[in-house]
C-alpha positions in Angstrom: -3.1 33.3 -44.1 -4.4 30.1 -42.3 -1.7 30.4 -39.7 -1.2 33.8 -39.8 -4.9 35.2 -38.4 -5.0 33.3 -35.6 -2.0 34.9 -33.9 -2.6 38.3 -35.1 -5.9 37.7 -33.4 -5.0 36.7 -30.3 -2.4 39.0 -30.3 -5.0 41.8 -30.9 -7.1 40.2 -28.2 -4.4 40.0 -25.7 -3.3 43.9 -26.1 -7.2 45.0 -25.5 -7.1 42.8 -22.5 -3.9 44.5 -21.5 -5.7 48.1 -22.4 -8.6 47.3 -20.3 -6.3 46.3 -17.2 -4.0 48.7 -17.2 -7.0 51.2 -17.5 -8.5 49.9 -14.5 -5.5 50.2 -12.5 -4.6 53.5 -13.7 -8.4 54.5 -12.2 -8.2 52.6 -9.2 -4.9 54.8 -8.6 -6.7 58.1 -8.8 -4.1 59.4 -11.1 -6.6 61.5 -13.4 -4.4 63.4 -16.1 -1.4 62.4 -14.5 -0.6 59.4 -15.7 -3.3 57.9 -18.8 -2.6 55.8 -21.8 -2.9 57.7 -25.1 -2.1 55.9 -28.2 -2.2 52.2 -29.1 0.4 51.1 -32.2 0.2 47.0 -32.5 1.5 45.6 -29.6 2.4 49.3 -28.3 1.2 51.4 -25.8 1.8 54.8 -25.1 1.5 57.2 -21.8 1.3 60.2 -21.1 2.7 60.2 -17.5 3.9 62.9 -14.8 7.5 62.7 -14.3 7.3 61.3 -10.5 4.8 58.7 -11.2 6.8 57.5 -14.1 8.8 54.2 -12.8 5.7 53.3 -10.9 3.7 53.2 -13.8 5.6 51.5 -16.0 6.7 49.2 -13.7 3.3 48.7 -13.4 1.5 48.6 -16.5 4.6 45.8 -17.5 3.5 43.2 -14.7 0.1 43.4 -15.9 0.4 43.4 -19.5 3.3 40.2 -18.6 0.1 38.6 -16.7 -2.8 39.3 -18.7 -3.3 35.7 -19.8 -1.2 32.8 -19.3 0.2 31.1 -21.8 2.9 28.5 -22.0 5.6 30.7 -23.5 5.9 33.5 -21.2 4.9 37.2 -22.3 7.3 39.6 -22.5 6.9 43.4 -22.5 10.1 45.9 -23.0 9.4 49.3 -21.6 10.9 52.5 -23.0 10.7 55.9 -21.5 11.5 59.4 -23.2 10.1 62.6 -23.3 8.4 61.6 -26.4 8.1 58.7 -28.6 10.3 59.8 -31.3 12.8 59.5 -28.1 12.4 55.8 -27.3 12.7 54.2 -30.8 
């Protein structure tokens, strides 16, 4: 448990750093309902995005979420798009 917590929270720390940023740029895009995040799941998030904005937002939300801190082993983030999540896993 000593080594566990630690990780778990800065990984927990990391996402809602991720959350806020991606947030912000979502806003600072003026996308409104077109493109918003809508369910975190760990080290998942989820969109809800209109179809022509969707390789520009995930493209996106992975270079911040890749950059969000900067660590010595570099972050990785897979994206996944479907129509719905059921779709992507």
């Amino acid at each position: 448990m000593a080594t566990n917590m630690p990780l778990q929270g800065s990984a927990a720390d990391i996402i809602k750093k991720a959350m806020i940023e991606v947030d912000e740029w979502l806003e600072k895009q003026g996308y409104g309902d077109r493109a918003r995040m809508i369910l975190q799941v760990h080290d998942e998030l989820v969109f809800e995005v209109d179809d022509k904005l969707v390789d520009e937002v995930a493209k996106n939300a992975q270079r911040i979420m890749e950059n969000v801190v900067k660590c010595k082993v570099p972050l990785t983030v897979d994206v996944e798009i479907g129509k719905n999540w059921r779709d992507v896993k």
